[in-house]
Short mmCIF file of the C-alpha atoms (twelve columns), coordinates in Angstrom:
data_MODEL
# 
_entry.id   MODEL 
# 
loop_
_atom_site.group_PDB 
_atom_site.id 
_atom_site.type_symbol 
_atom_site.label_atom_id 
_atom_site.label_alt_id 
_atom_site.label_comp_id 
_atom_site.label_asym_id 
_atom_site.label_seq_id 
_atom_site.Cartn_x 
_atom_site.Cartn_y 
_atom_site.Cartn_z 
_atom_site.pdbx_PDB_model_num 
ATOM 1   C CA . UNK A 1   -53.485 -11.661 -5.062  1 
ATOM 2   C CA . UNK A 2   -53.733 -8.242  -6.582  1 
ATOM 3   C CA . UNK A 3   -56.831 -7.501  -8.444  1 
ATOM 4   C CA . UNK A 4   -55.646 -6.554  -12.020 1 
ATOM 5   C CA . UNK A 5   -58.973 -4.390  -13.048 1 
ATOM 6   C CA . UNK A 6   -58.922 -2.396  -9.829  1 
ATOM 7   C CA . UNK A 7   -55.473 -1.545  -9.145  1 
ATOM 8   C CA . UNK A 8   -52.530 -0.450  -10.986 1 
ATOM 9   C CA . UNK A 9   -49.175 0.431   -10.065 1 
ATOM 10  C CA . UNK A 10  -46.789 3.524   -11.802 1 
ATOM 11  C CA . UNK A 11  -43.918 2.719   -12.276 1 
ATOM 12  C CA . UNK A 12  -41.692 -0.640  -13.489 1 
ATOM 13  C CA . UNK A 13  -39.351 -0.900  -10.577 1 
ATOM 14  C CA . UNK A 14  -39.275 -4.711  -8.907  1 
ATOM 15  C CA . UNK A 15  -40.126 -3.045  -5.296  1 
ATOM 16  C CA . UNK A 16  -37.344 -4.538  -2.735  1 
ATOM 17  C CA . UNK A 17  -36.853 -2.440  -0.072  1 
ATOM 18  C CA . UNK A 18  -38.510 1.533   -0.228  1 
ATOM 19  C CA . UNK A 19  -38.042 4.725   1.838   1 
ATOM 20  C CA . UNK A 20  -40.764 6.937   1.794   1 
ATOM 21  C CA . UNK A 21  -40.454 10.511  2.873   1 
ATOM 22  C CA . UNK A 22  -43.090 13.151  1.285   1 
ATOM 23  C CA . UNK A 23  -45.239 14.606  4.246   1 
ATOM 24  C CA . UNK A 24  -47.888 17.188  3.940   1 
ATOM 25  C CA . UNK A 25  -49.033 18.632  7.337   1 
ATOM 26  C CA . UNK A 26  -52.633 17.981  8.450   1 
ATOM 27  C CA . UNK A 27  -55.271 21.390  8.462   1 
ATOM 28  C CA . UNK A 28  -58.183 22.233  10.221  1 
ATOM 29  C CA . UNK A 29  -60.996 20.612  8.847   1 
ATOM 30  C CA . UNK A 30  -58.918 17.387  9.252   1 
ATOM 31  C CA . UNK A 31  -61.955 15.408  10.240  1 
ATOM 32  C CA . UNK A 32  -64.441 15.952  7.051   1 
ATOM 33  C CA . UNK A 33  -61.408 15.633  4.646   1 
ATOM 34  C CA . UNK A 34  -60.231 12.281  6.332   1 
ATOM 35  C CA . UNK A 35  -63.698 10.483  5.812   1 
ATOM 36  C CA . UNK A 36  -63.589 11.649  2.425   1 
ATOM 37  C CA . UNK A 37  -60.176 10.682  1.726   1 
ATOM 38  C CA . UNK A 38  -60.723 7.638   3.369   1 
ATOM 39  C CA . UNK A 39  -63.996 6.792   1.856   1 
ATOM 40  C CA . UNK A 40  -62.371 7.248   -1.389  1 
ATOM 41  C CA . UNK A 41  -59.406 4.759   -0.949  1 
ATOM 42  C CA . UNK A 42  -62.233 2.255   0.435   1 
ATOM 43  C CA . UNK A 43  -64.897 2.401   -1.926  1 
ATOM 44  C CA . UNK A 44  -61.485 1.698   -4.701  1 
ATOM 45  C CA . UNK A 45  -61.537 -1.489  -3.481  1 
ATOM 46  C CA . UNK A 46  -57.871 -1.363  -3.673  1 
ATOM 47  C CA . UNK A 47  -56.814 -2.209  0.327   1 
ATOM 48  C CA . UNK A 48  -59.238 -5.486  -0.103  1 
ATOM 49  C CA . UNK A 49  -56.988 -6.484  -3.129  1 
ATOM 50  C CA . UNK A 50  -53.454 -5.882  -1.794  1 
ATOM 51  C CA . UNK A 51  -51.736 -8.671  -0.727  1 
ATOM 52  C CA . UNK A 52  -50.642 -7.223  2.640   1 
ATOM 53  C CA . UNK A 53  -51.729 -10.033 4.961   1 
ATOM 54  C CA . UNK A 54  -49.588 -12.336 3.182   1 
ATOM 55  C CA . UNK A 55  -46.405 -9.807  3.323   1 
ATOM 56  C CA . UNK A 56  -46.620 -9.640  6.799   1 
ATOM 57  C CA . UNK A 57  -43.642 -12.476 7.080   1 
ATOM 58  C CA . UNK A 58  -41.450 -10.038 4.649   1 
ATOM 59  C CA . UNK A 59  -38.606 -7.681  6.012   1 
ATOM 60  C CA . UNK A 60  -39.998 -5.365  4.023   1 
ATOM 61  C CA . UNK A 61  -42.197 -2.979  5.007   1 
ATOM 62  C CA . UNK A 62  -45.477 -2.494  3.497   1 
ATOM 63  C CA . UNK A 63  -47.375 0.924   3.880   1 
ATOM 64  C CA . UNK A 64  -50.286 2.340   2.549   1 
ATOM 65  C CA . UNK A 65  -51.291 5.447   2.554   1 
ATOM 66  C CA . UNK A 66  -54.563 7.801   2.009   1 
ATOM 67  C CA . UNK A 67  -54.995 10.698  0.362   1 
ATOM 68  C CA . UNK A 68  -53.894 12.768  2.919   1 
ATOM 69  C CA . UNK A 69  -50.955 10.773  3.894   1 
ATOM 70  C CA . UNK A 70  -51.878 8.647   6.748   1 
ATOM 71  C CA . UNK A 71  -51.588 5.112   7.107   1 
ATOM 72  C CA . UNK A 72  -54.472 3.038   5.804   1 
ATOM 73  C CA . UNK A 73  -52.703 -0.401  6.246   1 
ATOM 74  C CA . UNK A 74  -49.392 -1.277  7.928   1 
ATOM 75  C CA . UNK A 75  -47.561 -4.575  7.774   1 
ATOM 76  C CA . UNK A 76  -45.866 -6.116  10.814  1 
ATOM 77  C CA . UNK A 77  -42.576 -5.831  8.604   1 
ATOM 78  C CA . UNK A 78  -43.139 -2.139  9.155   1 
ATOM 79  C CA . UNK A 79  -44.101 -2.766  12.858  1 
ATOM 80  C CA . UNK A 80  -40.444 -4.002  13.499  1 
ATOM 81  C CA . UNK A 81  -39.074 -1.389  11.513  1 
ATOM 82  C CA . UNK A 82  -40.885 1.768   13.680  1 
ATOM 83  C CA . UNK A 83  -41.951 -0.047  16.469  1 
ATOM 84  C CA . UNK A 84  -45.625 0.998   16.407  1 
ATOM 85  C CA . UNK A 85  -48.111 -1.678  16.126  1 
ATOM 86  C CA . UNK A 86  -50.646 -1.721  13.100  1 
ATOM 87  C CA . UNK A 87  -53.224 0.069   15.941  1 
ATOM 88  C CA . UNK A 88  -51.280 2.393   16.679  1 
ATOM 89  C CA . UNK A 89  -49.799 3.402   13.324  1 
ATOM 90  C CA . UNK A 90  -53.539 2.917   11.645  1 
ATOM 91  C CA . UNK A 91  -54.259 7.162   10.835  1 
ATOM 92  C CA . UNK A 92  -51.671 8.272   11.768  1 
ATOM 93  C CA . UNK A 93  -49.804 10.704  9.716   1 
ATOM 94  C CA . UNK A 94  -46.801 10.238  8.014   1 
ATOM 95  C CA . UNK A 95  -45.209 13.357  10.160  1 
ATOM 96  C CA . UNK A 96  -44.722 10.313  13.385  1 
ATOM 97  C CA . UNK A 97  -41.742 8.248   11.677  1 
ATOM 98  C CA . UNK A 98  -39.803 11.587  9.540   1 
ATOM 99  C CA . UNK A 99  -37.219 13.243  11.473  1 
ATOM 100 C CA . UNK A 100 -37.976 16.766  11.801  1 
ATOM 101 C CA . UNK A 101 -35.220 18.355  9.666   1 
ATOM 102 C CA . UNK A 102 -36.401 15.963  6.306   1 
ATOM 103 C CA . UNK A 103 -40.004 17.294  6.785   1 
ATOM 104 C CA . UNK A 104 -39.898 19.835  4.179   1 
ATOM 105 C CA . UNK A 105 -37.931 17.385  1.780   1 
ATOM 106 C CA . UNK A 106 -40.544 14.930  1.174   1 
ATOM 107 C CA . UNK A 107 -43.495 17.276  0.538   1 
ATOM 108 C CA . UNK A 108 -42.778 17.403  -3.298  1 
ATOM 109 C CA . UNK A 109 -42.351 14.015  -3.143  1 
ATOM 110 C CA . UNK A 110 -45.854 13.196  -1.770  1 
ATOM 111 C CA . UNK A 111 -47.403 15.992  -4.373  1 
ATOM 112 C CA . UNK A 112 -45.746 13.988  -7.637  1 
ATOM 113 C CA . UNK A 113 -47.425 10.441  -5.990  1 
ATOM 114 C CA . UNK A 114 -50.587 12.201  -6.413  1 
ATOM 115 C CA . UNK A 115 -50.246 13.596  -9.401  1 
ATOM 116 C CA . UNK A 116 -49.656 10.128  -10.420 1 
ATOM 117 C CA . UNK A 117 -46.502 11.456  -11.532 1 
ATOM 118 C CA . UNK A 118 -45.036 8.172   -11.234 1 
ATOM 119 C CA . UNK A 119 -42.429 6.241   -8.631  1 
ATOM 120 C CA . UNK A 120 -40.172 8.004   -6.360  1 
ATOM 121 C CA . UNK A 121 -37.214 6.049   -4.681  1 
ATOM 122 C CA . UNK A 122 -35.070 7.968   -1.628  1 
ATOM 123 C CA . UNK A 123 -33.107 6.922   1.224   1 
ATOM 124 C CA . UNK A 124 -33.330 9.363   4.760   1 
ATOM 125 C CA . UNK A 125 -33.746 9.196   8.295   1 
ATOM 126 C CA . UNK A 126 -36.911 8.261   9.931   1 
ATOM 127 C CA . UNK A 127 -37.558 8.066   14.305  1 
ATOM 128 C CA . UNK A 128 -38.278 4.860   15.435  1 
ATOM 129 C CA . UNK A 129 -41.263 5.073   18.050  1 
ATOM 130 C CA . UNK A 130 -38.178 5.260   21.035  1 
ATOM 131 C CA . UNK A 131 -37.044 8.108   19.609  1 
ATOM 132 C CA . UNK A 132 -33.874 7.082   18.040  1 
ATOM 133 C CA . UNK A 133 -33.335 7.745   14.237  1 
ATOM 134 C CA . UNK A 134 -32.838 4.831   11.750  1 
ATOM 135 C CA . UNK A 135 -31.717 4.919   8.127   1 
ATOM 136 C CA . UNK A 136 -33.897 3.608   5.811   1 
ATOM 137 C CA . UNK A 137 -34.531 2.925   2.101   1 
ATOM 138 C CA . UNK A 138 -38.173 3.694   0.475   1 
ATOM 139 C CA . UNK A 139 -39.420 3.117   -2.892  1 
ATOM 140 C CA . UNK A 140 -43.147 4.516   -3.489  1 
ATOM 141 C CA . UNK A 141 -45.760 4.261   -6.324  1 
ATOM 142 C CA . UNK A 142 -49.745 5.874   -6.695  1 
ATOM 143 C CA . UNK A 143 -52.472 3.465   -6.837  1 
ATOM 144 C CA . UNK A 144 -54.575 4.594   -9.273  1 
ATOM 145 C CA . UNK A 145 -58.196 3.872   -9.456  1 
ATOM 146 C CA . UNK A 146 -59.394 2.024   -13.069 1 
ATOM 147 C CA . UNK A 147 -59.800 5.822   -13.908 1 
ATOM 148 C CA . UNK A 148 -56.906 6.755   -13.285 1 
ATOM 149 C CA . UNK A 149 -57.740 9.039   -10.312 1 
ATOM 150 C CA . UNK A 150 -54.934 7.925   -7.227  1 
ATOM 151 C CA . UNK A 151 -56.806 7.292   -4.490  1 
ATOM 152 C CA . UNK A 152 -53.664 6.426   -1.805  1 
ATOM 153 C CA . UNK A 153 -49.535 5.642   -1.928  1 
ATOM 154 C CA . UNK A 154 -48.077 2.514   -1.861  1 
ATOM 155 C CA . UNK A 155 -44.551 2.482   -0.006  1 
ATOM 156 C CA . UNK A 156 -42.277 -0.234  0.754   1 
ATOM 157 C CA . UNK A 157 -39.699 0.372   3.363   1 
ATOM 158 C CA . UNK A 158 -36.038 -1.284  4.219   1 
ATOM 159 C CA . UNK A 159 -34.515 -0.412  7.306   1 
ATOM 160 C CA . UNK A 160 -30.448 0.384   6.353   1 
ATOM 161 C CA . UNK A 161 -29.528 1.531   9.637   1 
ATOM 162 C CA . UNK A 162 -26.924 -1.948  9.838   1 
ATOM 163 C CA . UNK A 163 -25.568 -1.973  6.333   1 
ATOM 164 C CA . UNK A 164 -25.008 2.187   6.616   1 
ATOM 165 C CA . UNK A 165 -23.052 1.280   9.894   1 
ATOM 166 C CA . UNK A 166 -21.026 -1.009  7.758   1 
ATOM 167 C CA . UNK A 167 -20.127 0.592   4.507   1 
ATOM 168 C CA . UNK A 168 -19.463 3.627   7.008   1 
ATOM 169 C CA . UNK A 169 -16.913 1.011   8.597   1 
ATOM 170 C CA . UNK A 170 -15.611 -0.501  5.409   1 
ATOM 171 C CA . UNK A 171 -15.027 3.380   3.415   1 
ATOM 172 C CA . UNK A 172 -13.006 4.282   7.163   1 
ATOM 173 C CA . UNK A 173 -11.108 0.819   6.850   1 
ATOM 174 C CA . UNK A 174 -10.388 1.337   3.461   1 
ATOM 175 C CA . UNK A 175 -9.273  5.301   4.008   1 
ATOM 176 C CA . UNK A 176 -7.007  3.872   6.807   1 
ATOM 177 C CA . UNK A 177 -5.630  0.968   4.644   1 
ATOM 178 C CA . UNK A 178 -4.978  3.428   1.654   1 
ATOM 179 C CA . UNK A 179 -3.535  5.945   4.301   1 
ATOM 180 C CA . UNK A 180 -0.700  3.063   5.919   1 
ATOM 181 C CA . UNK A 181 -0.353  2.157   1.912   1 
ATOM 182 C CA . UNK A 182 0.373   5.676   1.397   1 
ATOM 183 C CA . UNK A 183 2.864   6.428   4.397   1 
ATOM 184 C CA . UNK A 184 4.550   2.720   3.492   1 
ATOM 185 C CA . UNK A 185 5.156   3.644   -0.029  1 
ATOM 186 C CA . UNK A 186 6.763   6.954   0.901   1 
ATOM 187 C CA . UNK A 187 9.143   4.668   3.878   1 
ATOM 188 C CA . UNK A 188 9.935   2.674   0.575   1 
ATOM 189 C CA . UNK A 189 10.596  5.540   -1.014  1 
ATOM 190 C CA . UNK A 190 12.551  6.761   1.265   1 
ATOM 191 C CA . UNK A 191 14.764  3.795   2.120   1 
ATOM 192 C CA . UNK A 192 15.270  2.953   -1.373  1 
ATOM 193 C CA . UNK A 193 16.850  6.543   -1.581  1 
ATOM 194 C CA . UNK A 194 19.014  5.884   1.115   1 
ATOM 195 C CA . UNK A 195 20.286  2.918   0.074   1 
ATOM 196 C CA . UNK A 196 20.835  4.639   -3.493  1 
ATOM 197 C CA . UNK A 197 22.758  7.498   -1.505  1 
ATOM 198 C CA . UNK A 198 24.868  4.862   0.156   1 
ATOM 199 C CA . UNK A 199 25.712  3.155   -2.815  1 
ATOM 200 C CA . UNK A 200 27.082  6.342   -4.220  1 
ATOM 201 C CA . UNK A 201 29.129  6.878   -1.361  1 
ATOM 202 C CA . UNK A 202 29.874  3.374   -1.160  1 
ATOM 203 C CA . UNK A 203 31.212  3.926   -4.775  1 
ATOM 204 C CA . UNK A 204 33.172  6.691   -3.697  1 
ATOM 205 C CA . UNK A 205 35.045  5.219   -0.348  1 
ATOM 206 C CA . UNK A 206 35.572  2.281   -2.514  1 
ATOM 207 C CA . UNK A 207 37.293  4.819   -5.455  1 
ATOM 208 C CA . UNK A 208 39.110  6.666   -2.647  1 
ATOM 209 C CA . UNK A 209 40.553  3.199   -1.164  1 
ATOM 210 C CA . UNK A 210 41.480  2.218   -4.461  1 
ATOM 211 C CA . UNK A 211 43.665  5.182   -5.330  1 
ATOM 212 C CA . UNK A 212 44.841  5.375   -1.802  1 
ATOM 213 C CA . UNK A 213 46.162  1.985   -2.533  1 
ATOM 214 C CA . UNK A 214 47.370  3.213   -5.730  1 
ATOM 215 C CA . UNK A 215 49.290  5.827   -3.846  1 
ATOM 216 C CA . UNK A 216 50.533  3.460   -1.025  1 
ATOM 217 C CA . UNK A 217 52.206  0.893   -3.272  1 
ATOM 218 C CA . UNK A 218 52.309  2.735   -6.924  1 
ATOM 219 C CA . UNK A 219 53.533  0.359   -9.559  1 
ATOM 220 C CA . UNK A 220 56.667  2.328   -10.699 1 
ATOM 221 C CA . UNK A 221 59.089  1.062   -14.061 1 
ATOM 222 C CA . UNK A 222 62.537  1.791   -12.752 1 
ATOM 223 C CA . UNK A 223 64.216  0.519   -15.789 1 
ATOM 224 C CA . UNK A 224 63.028  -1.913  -18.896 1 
ATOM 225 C CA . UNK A 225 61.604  -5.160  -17.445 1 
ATOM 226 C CA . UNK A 226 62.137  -3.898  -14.295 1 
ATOM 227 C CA . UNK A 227 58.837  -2.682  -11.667 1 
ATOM 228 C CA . UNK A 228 59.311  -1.466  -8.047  1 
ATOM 229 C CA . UNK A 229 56.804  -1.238  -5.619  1 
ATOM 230 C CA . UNK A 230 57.983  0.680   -2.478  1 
ATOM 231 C CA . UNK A 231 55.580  -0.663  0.304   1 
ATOM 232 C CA . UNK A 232 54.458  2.100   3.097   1 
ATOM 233 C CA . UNK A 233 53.119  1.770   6.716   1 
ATOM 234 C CA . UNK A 234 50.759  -0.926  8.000   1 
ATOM 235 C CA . UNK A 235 49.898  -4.190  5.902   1 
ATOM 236 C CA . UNK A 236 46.607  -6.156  6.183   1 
ATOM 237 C CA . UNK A 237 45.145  -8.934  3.888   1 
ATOM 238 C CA . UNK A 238 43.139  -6.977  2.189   1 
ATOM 239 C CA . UNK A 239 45.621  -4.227  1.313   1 
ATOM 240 C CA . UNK A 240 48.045  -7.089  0.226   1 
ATOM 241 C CA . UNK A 241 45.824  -8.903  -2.037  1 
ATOM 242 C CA . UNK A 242 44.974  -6.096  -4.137  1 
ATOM 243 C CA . UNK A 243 48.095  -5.450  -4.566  1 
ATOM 244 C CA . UNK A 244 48.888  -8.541  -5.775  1 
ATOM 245 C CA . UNK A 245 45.977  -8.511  -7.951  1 
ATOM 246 C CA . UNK A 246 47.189  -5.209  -9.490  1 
ATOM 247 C CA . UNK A 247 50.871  -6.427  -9.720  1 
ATOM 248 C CA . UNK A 248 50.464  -9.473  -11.464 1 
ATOM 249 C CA . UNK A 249 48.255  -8.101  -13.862 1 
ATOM 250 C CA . UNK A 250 51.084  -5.791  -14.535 1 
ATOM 251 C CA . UNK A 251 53.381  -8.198  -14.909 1 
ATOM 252 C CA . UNK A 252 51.263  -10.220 -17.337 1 
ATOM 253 C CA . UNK A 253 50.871  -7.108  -19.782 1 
ATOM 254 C CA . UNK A 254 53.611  -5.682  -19.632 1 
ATOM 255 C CA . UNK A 255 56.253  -8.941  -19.774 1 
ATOM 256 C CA . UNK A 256 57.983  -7.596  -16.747 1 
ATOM 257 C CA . UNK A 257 60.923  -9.867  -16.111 1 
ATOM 258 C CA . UNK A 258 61.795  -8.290  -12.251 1 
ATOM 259 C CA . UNK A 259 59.654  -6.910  -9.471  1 
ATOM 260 C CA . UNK A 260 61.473  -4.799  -6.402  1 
ATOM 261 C CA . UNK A 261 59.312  -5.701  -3.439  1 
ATOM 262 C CA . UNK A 262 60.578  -2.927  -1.414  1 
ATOM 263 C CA . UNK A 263 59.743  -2.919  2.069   1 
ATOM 264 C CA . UNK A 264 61.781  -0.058  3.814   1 
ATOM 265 C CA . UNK A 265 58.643  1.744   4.853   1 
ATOM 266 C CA . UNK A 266 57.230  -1.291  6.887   1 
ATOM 267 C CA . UNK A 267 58.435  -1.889  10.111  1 
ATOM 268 C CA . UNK A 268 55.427  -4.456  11.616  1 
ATOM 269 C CA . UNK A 269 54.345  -7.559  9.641   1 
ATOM 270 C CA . UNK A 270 52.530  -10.449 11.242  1 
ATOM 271 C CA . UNK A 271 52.700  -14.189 10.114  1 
ATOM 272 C CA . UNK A 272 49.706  -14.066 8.163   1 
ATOM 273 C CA . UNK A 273 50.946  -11.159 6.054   1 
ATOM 274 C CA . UNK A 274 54.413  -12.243 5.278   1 
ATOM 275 C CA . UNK A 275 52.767  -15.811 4.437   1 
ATOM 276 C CA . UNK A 276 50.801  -13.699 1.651   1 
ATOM 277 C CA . UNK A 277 54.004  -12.062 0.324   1 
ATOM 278 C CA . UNK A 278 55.795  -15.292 0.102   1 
ATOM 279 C CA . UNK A 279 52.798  -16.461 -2.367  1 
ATOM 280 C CA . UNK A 280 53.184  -13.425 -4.158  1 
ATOM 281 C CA . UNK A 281 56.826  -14.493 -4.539  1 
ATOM 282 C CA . UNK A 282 56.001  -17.378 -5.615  1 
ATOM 283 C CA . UNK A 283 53.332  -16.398 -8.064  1 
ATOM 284 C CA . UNK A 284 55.682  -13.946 -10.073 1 
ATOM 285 C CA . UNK A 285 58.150  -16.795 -10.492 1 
ATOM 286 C CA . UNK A 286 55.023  -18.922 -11.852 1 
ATOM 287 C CA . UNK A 287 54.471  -15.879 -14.301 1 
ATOM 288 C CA . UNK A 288 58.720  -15.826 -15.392 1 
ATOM 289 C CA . UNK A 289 59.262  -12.830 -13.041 1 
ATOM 290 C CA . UNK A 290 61.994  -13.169 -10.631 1 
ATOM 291 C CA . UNK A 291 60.700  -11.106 -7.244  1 
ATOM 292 C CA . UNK A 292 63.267  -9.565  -4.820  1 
ATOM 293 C CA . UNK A 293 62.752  -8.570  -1.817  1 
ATOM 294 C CA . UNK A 294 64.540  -5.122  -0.615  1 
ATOM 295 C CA . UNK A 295 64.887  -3.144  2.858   1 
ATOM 296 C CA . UNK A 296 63.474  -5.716  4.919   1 
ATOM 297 C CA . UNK A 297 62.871  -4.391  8.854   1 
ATOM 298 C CA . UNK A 298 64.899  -7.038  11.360  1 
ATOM 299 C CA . UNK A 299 61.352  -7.602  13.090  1 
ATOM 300 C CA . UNK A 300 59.938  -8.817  10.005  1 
ATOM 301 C CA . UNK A 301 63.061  -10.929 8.878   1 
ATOM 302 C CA . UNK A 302 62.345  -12.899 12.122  1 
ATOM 303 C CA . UNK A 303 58.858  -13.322 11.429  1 
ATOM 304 C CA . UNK A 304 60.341  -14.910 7.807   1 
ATOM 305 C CA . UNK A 305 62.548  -16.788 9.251   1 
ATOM 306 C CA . UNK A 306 59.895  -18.140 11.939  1 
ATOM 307 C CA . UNK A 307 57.855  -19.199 9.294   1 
ATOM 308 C CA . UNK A 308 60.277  -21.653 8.191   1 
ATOM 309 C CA . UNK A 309 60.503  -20.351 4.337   1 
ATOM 310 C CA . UNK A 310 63.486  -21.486 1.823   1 
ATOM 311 C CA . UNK A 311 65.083  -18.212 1.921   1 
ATOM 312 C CA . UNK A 312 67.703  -19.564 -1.224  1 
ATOM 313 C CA . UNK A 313 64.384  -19.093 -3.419  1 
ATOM 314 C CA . UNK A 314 64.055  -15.738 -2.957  1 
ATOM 315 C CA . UNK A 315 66.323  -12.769 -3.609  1 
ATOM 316 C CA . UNK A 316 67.058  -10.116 -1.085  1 
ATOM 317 C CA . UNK A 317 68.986  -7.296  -1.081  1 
ATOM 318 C CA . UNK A 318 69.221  -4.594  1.201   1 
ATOM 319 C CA . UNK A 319 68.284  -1.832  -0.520  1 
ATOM 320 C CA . UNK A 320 66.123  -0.764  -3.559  1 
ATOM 321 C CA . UNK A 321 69.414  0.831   -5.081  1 
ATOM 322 C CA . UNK A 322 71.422  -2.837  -5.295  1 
ATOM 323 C CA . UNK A 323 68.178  -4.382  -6.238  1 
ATOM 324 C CA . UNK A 324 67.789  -1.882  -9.720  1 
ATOM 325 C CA . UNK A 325 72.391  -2.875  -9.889  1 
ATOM 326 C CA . UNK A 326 71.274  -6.701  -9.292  1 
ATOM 327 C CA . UNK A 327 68.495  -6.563  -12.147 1 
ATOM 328 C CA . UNK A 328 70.657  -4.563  -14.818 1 
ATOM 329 C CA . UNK A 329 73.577  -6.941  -14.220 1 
ATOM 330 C CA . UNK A 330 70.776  -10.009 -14.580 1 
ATOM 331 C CA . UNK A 331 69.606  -8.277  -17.793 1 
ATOM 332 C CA . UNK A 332 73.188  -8.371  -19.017 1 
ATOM 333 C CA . UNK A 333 74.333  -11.450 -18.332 1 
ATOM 334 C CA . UNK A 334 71.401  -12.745 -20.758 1 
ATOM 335 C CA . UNK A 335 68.525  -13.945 -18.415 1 
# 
C-alpha cells in the first residue's frame, strides 16, 4: 500500500486510464545528472511504497518516471501496451514511445509536473516498440517528497487505439445514416410534391370532364316544366350516369314535369347503355316526370327492341320538335 508520510499525489482525479506525453531531450552530462536524479527518487523512498507489483494484473499502465524523464518502474500493463519489457524500458527515456511530430507538445507538460504544478490529462499518439503508432489516453501527477520537492512523475496509461477505431466507425455510420435520412427526406419531399401537382391536375381534368359533359348533354328549359337534353356522339357508363345524376337533380328542384331525351346525335349504343337509359326512364317517372324519347337512330331502336323493353311505357317521338307539340298539348289537357 502507499505510504501516506512519504508520498503524495497532486491532483484529485480517480486515475483510470492516463496518456502521458511531456518529453525533455537528454544533454551531455547525461550520466552525472542521471545518478543524481536517480539517487534522489530512491533515497524518497517513494518507488518502495508504490503499489506497482500489485498493478501489474491492471490494463492500465503504470509508469514512473525520474527527474529527467526516464522510466524508473514499468508495469507489465504498460509492457502490453508498448511492447518493451520492464528491462528494456527500465532508463529509458520517454523520447522511445512519443511519435516524433508530438515531441515538442509534451515538453511543457513535463515542466508543469515538476513544478508540481499539478495533474495533466492528454490523449496522443505514442510508437509501439514495432513501430506502429497507437492512440492512447494518459493522466499524470508529481510525487512530491514530504517537502514538497517532486522527485519523479507518476503516469497511468490506456491504450485507445480500439475504441478510436470505433467511435471513428460509429461518427462515419452515423454521417452516412444522417446523409440517406437526408436524401430520403428530400425523395419524400419530392414525391409528396408530385402527388400534390397531380392532384391539381387531377382537379382540373376532372373540372374539364365535367363541363365537357356539361357541354355534351346541357340541361336546356324549352318551355315551363319542360327540359331537353340533346345527346351528342359516343355514350359510355360513365358519361350516362352523370348525366343522370345531373338530370334528376334537376328535375327534383326545379318540379320539371317532362324531359326530351333527344338522341339525334347518337348513332351507336350498345346493350349496356340503352339498359341505363331505360332506368333513367324509369327513374323520372318515379320522380312524376314523364321522359320521352326523341330522334332515335334505327341501330339503336333494334338494340331496344332486342332488349325486350315495354315500349307502351315510354314515349317516343321522332323528333325534338313533336316532342316540345306533345308536352304543350299534355300541359293543356291538364296533366
Amino acid at each position: 500500500m502507499f505510504d501516506k508520510g512519504a508520498l503524495s499525489l497532486a491532483g484529485r482525479d480517480t486515475y483510470h486510464c492516463l496518456c502521458m506525453s511531456a518529453i525533455i531531450e537528454p544533454e551531455s552530462g547525461v550520466g552525472a545528472q542521471l545518478s543524481e536524479e536517480r539517487a534522489t527518487l530512491l533515497q524518497s523512498g517513494l518507488l518502495h511504497s508504490l503499489p506497482v507489483r500489485v498493478l501489474d494484473d491492471t490494463p492500465i499502465g503504470v509508469i514512473i518516471w525520474d527527474g529527467t524523464f526516464r522510466v524508473a518502474e514499468w508495469n507489465q500493463a504498460a509492457s502490453r501496451i508498448f511492447g518493451w519489457s520492464h528491462e528494456q524500458a527500465l532508463n529509458q527515456h520517454a523520447s522511445f514511445i512519443l511519435a516524433p511530430e508530438v515531441r515538442p507538445l509534451v515538453d511543457d507538460i513535463f515542466r508543469s509536473l515538476m513544478r508540481a504544478a499539478g495533474g495533466t490529462h492528454s490523449v496522443n499518439d505514442n510508437l509501439h516498440h514495432d513501430g506502429h503508432l497507437i492512440v492512447c489516453e494518459w493522466h499524470n501527477t508529481p510525487l512530491r517528497r514530504d517537502d514538497g520537492q517532486v522527485v519523479g512523475v507518476l503516469s497511468l496509461v490506456h491504450d485507445i487505439s480500439e475504441r478510436r477505431k470505433l467511435e471513428e466507425s460509429l461518427r462515419q455510420l452515423a454521417a452516412e445514416r444522417a446523409t440517406s435520412l437526408a436524401e430520403a427526406q428530400q425523395q419524400a419531399a419530392q414525391r409528396n410534391q408530385l402527388l400534390a401537382e397531380m392532384n391539381e391536375q387531377l382537379v382540373t381534368i376532372q373540372r374539364q370532364h365535367s363541363q365537357i359533359v356539361a357541354l355534351s348533354a346541357p340541361l336546356l328549359d324549352v318551355w315551363l316544366g319542360v327540359l331537353a337534353i340533346p345527346m351528342v356522339g359516343s355514350l359510355d357508363s360513365l358519361r350516362i350516369s352523370e348525366v343522370t345524376e345531373r338530370l334528376l337533380s334537376a328535375v327534383s328542384e326545379r318540379r320539371v314535369q317532362f324531359v326530351i331525351l333527344d338522341l339525334t346525335g347518337v348513332d351507336n349504343l350498345d346493350t349496356n347503355n340503352a339498359a341505363q337509359l331505360i332506368r333513367l326512364l324509369s327513374a323520372l317517372r318515379l320522380l312524376g316526370a314523364t321522359g320521352i324519347v326523341t330522334g332515335i337512330h334505327p341501330v339503336v331502336a333494334q338494340i331496344v327492341v332486342q332488349l325486350g323493353v315495354d315500349l307502351h311505357s315510354i314515349v317516343t317521338l321522332r323528333s325534338l320538335q313533336e316532342a316540345l307539340r306533345y308536352c304543350m298539348d299534355q300541359s293543356k289537357n291538364g296533366r
